[in-house]
C-alpha positions as CSV (number, residue, x, y, z in Angstrom):
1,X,-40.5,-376.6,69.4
2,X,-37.5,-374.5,68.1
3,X,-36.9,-372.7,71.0
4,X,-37.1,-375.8,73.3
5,X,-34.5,-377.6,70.8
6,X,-32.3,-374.2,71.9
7,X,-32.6,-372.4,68.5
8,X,-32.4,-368.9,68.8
9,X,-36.4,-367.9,67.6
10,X,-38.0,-364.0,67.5
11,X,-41.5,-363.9,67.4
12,X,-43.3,-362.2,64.6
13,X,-45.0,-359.9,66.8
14,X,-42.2,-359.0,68.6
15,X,-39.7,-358.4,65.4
16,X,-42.5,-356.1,64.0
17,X,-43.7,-354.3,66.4
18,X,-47.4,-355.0,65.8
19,X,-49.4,-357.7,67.4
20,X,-51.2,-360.9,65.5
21,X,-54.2,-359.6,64.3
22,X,-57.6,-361.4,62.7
23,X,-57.4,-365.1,64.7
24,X,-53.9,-365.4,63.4
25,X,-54.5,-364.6,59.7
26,X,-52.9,-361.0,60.0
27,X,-49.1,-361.6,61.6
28,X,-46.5,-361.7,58.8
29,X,-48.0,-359.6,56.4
30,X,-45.4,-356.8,56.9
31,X,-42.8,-354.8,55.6
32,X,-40.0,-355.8,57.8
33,X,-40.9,-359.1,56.7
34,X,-40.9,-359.1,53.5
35,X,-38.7,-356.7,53.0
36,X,-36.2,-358.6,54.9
37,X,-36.7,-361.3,52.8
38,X,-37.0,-359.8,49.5
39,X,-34.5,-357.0,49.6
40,X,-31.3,-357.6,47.1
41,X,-28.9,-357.6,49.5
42,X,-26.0,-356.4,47.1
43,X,-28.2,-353.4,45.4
44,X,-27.5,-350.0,47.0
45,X,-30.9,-348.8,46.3
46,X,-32.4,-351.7,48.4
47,X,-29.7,-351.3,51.2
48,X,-30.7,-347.8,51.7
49,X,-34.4,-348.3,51.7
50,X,-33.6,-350.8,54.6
51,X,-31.4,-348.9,56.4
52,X,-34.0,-345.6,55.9
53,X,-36.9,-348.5,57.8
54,X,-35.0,-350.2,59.6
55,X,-35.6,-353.2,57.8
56,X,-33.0,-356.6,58.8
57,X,-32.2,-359.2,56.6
58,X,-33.8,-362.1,57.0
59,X,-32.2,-365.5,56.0
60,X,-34.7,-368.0,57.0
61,X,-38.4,-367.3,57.8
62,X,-40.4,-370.6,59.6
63,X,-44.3,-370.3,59.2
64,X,-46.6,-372.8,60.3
65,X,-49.9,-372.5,58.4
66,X,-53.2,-374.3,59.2
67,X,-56.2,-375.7,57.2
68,X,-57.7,-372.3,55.8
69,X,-61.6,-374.5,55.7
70,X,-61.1,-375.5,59.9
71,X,-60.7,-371.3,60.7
């Protein structure tokens, strides 16, 4: 729906490198993920940790999550 309102969108599978795993349950549970999320982006130590992964900042993550019960 994103992309076909013309946002730019990356697919988690594609920004990690690692396809979805386990019907879906096993996609974003990753270190360029969080890492990109969590990372302090004006602490040294994390911008070097990053740069040593090559872990990007993220600024906004979109997740669509289903009824856990219906899987």
């Amino acid at each position: 729906m994103l992309n076909q309102a013309g946002l730019y969108v990356k697919e988690v599978s594609d920004f990690t490198g690692f396809p979805e795993m386990m019907d879906g349950r096993l996609k974003t549970l990753h270190p360029k993920v969080h890492g990109g999320l969590l990372a302090i982006r004006d602490n040294p130590e994390h911008k070097a940790m990053m740069k040593e992964h090559g872990i990007e900042p993220i600024d906004v993550l979109i997740v669509n999550l289903y009824p856990f019960e219906e899987r």
